[in-house]
mmCIF file as Biopython writes it, N, C-alpha, C and O atoms, coordinates in Angstrom:
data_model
#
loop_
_atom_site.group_PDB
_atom_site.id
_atom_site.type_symbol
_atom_site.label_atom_id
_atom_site.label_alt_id
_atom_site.label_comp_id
_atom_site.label_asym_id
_atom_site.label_entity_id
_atom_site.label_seq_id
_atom_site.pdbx_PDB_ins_code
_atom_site.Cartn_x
_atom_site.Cartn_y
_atom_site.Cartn_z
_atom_site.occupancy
_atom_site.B_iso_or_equiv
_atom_site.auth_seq_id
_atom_site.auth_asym_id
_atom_site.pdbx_PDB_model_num
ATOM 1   N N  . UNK A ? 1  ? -22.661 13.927 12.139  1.0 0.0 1  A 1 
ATOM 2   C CA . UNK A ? 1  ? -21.780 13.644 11.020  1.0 0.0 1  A 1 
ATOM 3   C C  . UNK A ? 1  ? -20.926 14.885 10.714  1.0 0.0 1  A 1 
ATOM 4   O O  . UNK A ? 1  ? -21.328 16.047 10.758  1.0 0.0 1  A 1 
ATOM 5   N N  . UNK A ? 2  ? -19.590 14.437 10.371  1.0 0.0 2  A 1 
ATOM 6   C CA . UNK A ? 2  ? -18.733 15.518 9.940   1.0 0.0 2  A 1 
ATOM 7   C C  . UNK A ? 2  ? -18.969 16.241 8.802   1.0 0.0 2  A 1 
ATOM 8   O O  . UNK A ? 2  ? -18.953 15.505 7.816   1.0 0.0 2  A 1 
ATOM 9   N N  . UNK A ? 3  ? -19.276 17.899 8.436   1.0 0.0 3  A 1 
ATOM 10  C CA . UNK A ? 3  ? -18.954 18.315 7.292   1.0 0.0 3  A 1 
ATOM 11  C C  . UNK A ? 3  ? -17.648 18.582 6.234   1.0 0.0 3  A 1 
ATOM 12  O O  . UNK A ? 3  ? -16.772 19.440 6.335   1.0 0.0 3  A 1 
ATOM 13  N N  . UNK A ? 4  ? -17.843 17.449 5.086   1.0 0.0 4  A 1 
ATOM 14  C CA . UNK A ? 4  ? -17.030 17.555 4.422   1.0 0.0 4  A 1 
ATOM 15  C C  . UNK A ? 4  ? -16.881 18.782 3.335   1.0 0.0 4  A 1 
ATOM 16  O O  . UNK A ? 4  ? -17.851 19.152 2.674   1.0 0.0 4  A 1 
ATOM 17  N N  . UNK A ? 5  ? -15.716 19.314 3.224   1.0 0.0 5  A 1 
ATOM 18  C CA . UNK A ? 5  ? -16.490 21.160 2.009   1.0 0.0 5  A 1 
ATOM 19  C C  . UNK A ? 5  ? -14.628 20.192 0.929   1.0 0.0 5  A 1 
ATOM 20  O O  . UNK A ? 5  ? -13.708 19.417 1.192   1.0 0.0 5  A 1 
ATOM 21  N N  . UNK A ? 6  ? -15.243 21.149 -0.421  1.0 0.0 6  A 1 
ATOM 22  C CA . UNK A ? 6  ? -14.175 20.941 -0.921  1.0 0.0 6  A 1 
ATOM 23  C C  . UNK A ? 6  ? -12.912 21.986 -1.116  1.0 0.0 6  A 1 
ATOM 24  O O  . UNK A ? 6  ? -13.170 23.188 -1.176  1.0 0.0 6  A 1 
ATOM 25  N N  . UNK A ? 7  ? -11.504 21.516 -1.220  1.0 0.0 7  A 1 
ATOM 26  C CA . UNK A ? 7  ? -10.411 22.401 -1.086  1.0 0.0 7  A 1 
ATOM 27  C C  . UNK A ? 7  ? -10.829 23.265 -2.018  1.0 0.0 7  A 1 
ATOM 28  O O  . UNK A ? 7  ? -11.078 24.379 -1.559  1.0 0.0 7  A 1 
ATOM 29  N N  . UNK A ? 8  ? -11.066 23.078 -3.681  1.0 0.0 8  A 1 
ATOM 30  C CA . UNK A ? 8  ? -11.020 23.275 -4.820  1.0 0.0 8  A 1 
ATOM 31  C C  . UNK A ? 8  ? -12.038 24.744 -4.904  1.0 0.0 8  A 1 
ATOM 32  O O  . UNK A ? 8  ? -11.787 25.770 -5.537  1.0 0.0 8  A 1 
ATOM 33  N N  . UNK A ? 9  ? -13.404 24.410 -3.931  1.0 0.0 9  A 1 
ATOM 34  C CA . UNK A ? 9  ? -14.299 25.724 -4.350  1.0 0.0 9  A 1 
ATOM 35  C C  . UNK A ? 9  ? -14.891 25.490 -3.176  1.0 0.0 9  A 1 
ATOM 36  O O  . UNK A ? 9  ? -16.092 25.466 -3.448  1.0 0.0 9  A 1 
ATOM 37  N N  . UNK A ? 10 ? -14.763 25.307 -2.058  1.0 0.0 10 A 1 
ATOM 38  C CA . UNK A ? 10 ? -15.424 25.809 -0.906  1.0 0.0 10 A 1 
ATOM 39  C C  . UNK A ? 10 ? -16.371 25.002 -0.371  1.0 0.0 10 A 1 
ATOM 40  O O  . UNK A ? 10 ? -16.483 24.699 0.817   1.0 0.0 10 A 1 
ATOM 41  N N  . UNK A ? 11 ? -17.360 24.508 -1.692  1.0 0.0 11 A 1 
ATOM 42  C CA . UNK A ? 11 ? -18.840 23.281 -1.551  1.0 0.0 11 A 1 
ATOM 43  C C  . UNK A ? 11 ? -18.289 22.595 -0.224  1.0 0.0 11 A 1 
ATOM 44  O O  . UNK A ? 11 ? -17.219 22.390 0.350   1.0 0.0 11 A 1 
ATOM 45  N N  . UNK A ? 12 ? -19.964 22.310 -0.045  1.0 0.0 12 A 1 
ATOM 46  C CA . UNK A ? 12 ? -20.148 21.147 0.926   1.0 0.0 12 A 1 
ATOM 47  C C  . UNK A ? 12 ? -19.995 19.890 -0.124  1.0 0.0 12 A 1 
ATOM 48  O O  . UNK A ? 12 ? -20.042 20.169 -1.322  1.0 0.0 12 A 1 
ATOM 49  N N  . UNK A ? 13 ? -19.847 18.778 0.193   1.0 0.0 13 A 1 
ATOM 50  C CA . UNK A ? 13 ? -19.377 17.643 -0.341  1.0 0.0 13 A 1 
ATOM 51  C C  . UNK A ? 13 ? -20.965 16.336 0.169   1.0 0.0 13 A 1 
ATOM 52  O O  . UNK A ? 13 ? -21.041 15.749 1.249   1.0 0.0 13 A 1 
ATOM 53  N N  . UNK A ? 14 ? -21.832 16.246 -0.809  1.0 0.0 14 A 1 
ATOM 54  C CA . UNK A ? 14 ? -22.576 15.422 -0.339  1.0 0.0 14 A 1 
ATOM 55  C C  . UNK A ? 14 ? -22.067 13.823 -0.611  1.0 0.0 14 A 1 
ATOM 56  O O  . UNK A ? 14 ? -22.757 13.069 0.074   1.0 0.0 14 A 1 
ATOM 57  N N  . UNK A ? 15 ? -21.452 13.378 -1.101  1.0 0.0 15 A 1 
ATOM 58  C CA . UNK A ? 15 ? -21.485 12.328 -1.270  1.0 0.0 15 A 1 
ATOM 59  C C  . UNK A ? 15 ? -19.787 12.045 -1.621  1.0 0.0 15 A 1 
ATOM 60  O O  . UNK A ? 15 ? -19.299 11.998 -2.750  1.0 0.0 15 A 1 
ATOM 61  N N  . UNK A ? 16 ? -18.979 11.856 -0.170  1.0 0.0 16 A 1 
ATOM 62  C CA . UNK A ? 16 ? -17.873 11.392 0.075   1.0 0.0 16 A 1 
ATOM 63  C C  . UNK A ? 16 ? -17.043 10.602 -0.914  1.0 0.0 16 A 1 
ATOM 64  O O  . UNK A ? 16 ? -15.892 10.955 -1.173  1.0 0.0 16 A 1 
ATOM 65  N N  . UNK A ? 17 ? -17.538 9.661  -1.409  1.0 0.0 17 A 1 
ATOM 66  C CA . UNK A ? 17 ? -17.144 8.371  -2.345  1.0 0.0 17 A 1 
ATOM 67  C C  . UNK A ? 17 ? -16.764 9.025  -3.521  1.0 0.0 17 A 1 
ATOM 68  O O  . UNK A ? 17 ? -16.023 8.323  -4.210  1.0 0.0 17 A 1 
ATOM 69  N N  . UNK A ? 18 ? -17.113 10.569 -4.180  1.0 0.0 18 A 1 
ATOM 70  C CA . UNK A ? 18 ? -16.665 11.006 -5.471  1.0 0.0 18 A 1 
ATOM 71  C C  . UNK A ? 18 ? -15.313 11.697 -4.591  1.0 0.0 18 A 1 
ATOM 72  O O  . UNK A ? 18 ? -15.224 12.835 -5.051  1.0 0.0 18 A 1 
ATOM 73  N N  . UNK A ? 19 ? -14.734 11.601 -4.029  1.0 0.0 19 A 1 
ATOM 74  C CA . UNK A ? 19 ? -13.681 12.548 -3.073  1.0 0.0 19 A 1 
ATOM 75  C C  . UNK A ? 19 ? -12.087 12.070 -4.154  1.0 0.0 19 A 1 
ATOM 76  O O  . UNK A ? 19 ? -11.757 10.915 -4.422  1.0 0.0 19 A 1 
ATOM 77  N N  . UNK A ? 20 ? -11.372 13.311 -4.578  1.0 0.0 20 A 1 
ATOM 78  C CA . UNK A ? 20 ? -10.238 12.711 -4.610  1.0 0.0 20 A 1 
ATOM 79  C C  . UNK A ? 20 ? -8.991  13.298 -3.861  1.0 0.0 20 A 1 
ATOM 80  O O  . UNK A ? 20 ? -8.532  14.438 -3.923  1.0 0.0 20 A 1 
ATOM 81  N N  . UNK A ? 21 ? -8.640  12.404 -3.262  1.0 0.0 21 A 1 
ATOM 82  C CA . UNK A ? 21 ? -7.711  12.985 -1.977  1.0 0.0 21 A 1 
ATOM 83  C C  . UNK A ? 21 ? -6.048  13.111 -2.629  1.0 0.0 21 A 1 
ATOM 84  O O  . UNK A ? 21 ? -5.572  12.145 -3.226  1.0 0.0 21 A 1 
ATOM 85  N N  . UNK A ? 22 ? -5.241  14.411 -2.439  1.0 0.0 22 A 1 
ATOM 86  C CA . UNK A ? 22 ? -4.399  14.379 -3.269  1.0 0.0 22 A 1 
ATOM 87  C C  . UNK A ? 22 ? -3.268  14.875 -1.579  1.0 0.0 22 A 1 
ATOM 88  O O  . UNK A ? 22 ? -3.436  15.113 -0.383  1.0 0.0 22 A 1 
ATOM 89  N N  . UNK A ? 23 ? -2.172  14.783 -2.593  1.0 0.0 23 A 1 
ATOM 90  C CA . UNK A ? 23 ? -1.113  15.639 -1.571  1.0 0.0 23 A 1 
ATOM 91  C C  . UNK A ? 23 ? -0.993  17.433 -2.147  1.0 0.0 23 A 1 
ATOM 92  O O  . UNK A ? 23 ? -1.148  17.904 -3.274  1.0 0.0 23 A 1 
ATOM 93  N N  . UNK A ? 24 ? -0.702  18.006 -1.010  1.0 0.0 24 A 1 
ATOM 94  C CA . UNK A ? 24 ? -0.692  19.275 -1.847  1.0 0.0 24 A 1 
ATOM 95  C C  . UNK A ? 24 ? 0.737   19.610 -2.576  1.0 0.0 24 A 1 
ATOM 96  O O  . UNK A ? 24 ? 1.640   18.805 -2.802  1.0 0.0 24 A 1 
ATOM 97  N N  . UNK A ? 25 ? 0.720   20.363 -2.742  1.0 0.0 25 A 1 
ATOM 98  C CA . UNK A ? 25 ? 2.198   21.017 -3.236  1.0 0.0 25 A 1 
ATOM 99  C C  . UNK A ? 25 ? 2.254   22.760 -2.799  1.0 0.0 25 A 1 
ATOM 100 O O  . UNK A ? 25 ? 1.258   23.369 -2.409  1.0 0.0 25 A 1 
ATOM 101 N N  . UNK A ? 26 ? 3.617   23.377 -2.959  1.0 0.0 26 A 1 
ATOM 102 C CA . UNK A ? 26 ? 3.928   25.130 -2.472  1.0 0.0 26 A 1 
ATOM 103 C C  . UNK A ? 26 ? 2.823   25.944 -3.009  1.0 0.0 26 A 1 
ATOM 104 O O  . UNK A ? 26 ? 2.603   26.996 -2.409  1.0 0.0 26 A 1 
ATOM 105 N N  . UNK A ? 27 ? 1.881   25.576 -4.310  1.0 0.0 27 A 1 
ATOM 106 C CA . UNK A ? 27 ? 0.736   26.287 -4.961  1.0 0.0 27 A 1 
ATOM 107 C C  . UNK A ? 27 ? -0.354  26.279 -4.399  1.0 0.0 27 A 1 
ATOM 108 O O  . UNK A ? 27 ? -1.226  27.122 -4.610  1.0 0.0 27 A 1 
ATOM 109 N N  . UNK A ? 28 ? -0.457  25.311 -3.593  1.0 0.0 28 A 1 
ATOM 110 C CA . UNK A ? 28 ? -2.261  25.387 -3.409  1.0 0.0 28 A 1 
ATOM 111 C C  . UNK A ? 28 ? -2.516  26.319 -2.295  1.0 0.0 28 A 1 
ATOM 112 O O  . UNK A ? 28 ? -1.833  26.748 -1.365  1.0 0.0 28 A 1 
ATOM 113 N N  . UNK A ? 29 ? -4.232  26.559 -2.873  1.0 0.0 29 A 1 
ATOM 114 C CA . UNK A ? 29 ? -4.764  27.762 -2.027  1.0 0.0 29 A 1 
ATOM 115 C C  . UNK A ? 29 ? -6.081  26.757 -2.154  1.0 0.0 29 A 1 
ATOM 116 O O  . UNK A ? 29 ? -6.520  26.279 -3.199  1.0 0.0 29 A 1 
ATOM 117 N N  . UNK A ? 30 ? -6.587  26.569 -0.822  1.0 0.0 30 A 1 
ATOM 118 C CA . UNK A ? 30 ? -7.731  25.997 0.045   1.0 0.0 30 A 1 
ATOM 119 C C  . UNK A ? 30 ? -8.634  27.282 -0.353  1.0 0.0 30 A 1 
ATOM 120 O O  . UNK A ? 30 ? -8.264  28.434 -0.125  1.0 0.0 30 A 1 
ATOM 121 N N  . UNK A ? 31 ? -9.670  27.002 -0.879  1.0 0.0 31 A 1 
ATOM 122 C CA . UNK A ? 31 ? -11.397 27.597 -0.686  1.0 0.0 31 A 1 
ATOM 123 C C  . UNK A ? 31 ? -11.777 27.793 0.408   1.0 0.0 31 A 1 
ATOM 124 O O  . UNK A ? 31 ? -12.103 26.804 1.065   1.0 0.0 31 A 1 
ATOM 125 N N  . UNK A ? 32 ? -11.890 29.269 1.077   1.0 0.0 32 A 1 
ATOM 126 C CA . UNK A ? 32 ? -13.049 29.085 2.317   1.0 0.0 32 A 1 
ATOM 127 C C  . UNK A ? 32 ? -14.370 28.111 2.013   1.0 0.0 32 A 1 
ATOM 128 O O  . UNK A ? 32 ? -15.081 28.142 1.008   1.0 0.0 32 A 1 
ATOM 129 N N  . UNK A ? 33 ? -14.471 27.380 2.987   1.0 0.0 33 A 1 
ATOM 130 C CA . UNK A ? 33 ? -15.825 26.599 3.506   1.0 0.0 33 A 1 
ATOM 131 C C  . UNK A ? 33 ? -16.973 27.407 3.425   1.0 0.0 33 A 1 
ATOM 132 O O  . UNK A ? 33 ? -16.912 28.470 4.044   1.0 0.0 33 A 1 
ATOM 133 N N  . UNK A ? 34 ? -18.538 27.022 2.489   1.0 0.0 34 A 1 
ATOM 134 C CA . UNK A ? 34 ? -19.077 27.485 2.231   1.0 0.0 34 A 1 
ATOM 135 C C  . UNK A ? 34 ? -20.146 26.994 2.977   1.0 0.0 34 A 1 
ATOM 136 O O  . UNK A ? 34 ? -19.971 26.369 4.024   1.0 0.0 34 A 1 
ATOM 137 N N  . UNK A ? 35 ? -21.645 27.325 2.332   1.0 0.0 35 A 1 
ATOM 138 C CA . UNK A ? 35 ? -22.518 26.381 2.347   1.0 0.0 35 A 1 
ATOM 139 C C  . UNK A ? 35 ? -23.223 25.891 1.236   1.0 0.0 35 A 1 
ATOM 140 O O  . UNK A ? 35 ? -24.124 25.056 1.318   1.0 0.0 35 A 1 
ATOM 141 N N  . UNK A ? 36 ? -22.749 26.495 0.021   1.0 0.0 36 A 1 
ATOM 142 C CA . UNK A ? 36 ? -23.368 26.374 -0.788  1.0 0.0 36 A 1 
ATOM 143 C C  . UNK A ? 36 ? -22.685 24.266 -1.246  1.0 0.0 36 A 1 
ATOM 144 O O  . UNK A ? 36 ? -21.859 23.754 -0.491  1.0 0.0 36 A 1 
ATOM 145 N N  . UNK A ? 37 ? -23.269 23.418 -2.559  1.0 0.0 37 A 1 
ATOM 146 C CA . UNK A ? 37 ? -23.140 22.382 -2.455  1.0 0.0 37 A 1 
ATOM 147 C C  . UNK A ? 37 ? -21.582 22.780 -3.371  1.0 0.0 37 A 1 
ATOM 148 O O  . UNK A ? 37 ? -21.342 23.838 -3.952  1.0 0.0 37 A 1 
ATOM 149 N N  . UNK A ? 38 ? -20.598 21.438 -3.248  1.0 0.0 38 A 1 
ATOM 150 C CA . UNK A ? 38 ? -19.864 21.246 -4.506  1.0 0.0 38 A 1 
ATOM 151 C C  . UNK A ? 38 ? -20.185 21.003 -5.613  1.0 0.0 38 A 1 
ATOM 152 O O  . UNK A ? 38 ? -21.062 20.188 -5.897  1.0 0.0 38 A 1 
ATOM 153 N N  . UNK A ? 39 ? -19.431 21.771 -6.555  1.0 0.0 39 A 1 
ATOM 154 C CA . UNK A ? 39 ? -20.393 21.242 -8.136  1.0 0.0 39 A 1 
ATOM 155 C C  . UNK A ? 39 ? -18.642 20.001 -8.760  1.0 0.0 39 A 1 
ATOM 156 O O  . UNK A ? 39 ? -18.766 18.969 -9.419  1.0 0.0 39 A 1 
ATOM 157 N N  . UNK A ? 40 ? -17.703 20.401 -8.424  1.0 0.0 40 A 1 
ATOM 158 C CA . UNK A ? 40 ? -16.717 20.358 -8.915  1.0 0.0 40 A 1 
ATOM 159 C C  . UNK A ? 40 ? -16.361 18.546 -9.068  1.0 0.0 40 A 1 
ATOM 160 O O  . UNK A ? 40 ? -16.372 17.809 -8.082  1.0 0.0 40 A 1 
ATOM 161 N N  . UNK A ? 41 ? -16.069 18.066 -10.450 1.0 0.0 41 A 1 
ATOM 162 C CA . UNK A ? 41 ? -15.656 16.392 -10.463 1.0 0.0 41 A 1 
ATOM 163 C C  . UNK A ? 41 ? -14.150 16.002 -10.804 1.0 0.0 41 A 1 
ATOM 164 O O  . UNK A ? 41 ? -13.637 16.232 -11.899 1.0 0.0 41 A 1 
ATOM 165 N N  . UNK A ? 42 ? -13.653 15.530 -9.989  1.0 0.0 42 A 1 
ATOM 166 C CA . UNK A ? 42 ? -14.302 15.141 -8.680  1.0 0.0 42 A 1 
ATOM 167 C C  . UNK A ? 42 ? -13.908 16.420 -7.625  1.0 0.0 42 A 1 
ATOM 168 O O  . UNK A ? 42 ? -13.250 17.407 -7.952  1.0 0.0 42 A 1 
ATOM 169 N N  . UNK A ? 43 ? -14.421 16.177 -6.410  1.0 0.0 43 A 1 
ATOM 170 C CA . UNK A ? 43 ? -14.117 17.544 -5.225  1.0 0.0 43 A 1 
ATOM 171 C C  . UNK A ? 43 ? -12.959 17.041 -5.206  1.0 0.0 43 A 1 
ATOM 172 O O  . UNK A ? 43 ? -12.616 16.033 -5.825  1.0 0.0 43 A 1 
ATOM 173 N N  . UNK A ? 44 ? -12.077 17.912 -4.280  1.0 0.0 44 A 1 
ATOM 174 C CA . UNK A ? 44 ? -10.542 17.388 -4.051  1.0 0.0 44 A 1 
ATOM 175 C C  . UNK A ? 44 ? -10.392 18.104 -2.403  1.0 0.0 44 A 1 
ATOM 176 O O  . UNK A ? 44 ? -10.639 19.125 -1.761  1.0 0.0 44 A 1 
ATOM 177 N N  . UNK A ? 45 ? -9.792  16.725 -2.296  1.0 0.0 45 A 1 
ATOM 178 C CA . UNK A ? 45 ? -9.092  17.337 -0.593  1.0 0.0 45 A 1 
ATOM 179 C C  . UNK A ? 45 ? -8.216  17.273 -0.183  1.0 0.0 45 A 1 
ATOM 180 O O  . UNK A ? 45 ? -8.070  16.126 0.238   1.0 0.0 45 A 1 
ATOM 181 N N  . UNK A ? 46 ? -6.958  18.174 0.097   1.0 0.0 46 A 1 
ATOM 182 C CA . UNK A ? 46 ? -5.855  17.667 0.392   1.0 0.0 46 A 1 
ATOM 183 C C  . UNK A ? 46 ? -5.728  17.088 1.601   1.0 0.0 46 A 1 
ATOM 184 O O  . UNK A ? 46 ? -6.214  17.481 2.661   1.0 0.0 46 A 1 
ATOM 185 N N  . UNK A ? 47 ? -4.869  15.875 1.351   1.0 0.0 47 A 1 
ATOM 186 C CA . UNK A ? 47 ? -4.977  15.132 2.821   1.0 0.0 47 A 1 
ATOM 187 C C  . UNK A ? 47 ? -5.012  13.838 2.702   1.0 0.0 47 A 1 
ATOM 188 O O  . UNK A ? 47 ? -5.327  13.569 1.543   1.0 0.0 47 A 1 
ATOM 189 N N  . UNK A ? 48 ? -4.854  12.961 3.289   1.0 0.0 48 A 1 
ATOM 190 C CA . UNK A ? 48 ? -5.089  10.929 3.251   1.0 0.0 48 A 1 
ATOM 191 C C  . UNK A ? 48 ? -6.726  11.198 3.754   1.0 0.0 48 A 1 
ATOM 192 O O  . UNK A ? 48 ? -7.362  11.936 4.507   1.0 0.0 48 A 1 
ATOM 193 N N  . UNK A ? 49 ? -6.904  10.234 2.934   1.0 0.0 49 A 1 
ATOM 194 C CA . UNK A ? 49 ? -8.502  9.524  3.414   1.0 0.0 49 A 1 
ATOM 195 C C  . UNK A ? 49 ? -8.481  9.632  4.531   1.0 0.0 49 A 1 
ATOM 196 O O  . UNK A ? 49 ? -7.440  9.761  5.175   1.0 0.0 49 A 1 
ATOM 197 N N  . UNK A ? 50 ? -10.299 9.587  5.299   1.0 0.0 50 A 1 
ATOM 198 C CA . UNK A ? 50 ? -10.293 8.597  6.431   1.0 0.0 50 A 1 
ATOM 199 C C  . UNK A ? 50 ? -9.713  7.277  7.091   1.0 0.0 50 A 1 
ATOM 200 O O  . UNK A ? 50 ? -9.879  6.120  6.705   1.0 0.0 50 A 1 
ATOM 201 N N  . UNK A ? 51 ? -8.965  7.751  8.219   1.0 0.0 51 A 1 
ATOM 202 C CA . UNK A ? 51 ? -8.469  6.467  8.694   1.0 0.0 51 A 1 
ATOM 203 C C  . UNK A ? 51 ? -7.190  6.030  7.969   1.0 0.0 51 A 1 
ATOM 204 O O  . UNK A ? 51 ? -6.738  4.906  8.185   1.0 0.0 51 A 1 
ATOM 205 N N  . UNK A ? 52 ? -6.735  6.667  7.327   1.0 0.0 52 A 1 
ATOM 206 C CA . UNK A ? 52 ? -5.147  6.146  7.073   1.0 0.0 52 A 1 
ATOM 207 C C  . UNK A ? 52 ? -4.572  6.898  8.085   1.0 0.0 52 A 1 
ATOM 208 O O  . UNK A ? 52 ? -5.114  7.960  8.391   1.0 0.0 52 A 1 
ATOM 209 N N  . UNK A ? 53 ? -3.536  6.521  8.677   1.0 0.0 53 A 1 
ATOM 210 C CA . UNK A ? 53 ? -2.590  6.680  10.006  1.0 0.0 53 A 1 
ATOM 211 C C  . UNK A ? 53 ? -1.249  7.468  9.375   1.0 0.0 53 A 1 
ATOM 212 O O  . UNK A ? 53 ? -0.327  7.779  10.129  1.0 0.0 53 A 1 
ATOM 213 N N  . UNK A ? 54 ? -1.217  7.673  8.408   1.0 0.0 54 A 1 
ATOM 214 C CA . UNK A ? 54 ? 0.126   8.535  7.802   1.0 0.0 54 A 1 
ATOM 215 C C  . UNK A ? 54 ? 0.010   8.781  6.502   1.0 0.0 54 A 1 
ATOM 216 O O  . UNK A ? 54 ? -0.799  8.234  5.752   1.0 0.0 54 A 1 
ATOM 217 N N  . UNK A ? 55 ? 0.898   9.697  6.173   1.0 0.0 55 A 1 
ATOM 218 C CA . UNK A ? 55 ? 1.144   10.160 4.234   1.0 0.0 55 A 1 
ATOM 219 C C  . UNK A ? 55 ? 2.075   9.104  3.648   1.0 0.0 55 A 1 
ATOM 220 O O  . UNK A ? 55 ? 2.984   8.829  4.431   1.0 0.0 55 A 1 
ATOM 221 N N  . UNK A ? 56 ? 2.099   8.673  2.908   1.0 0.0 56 A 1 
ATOM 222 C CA . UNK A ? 56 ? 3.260   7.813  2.071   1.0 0.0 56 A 1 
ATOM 223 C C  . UNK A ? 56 ? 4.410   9.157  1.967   1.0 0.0 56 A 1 
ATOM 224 O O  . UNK A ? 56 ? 4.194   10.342 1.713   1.0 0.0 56 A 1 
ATOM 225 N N  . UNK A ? 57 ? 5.763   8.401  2.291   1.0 0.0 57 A 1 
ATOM 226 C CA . UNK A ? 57 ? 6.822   9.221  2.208   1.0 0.0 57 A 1 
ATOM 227 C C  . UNK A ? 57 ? 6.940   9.827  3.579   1.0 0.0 57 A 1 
ATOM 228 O O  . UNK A ? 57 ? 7.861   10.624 3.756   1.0 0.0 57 A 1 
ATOM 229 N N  . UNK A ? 58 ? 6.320   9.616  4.332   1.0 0.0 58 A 1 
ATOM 230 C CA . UNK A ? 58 ? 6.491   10.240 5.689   1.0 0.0 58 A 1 
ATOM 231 C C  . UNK A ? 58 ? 7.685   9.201  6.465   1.0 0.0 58 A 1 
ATOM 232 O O  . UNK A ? 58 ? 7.458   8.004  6.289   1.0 0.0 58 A 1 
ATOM 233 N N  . UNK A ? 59 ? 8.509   9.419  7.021   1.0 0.0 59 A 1 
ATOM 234 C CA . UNK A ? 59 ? 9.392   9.018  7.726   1.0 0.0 59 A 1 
ATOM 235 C C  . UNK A ? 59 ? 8.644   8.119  8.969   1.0 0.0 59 A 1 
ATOM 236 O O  . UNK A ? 59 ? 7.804   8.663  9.686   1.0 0.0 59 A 1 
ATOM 237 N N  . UNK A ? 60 ? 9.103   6.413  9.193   1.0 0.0 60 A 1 
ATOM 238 C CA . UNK A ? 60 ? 8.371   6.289  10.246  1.0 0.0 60 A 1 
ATOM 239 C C  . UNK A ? 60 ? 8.938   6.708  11.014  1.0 0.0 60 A 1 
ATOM 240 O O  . UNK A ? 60 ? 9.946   7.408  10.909  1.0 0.0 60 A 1 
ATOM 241 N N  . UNK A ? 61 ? 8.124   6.182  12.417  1.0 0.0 61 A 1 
ATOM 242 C CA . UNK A ? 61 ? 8.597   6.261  14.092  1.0 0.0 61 A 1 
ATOM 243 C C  . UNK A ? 61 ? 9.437   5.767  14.242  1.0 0.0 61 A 1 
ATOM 244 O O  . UNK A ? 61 ? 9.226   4.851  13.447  1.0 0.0 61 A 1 
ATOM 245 N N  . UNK A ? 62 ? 10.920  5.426  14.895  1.0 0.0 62 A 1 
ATOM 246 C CA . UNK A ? 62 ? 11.642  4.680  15.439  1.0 0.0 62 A 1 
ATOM 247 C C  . UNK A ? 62 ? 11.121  4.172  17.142  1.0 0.0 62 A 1 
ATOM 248 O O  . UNK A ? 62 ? 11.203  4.903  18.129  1.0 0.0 62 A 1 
ATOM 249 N N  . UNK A ? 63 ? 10.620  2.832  17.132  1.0 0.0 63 A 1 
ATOM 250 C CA . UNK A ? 63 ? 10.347  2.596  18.527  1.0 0.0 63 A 1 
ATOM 251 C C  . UNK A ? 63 ? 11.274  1.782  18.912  1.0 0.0 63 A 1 
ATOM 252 O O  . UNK A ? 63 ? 11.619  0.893  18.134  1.0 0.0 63 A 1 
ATOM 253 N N  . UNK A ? 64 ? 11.907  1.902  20.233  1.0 0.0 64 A 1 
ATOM 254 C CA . UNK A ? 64 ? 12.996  1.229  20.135  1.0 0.0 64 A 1 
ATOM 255 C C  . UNK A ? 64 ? 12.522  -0.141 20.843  1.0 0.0 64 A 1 
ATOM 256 O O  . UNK A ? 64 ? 11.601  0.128  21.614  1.0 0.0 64 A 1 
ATOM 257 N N  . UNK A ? 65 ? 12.798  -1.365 20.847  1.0 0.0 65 A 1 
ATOM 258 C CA . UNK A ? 65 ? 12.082  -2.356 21.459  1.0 0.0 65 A 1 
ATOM 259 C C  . UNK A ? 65 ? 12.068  -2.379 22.684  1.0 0.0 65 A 1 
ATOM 260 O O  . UNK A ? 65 ? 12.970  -1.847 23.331  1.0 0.0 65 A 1 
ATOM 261 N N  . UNK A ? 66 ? 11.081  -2.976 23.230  1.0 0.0 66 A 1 
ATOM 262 C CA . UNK A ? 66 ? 11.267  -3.354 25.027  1.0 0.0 66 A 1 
ATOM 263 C C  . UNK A ? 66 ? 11.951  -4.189 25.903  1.0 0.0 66 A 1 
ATOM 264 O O  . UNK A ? 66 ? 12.340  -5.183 25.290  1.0 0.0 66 A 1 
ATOM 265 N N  . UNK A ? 67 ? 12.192  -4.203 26.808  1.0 0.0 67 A 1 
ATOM 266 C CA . UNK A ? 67 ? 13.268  -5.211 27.302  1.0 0.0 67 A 1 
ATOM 267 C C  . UNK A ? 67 ? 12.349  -5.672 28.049  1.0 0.0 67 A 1 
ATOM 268 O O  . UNK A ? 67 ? 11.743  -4.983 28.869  1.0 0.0 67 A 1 
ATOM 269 N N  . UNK A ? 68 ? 12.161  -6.821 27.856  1.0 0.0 68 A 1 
ATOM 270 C CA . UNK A ? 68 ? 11.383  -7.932 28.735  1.0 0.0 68 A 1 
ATOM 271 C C  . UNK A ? 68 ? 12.067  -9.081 29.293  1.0 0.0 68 A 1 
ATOM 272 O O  . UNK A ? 68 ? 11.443  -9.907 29.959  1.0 0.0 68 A 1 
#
């Protein structure tokens, strides 16, 4: 299993589901990865959840169609 730590203070993150996933902005400063636990509510991570495929506001792909 992957270790999750939080941006906010470094913690390990036991229990994923309190996670709040934000976008960052020019201010933020990431916590070195610790080992100690997160205390922080909720942890915060910058970044999309698991398994989302892009950021909102991201420009899509242009694929151009196939010629069949």
């Amino acid at each position: 299993m992957t270790e999750i730590h939080c941006h906010t203070c470094g913690g390990f993150i036991t229990d994923p589901t309190t996670v709040s996933h934000r976008l960052p902005d020019g201010t933020v400063v990431v916590a070195a990865p610790h080992t100690g636990l997160c205390g922080c509510a909720p942890a915060i991570i910058y970044g999309p959840p698991a398994g989302h495929m892009s950021w909102p506001g991201l420009p899509r792909a242009i694929v151009p169609a196939s010629r069949t």
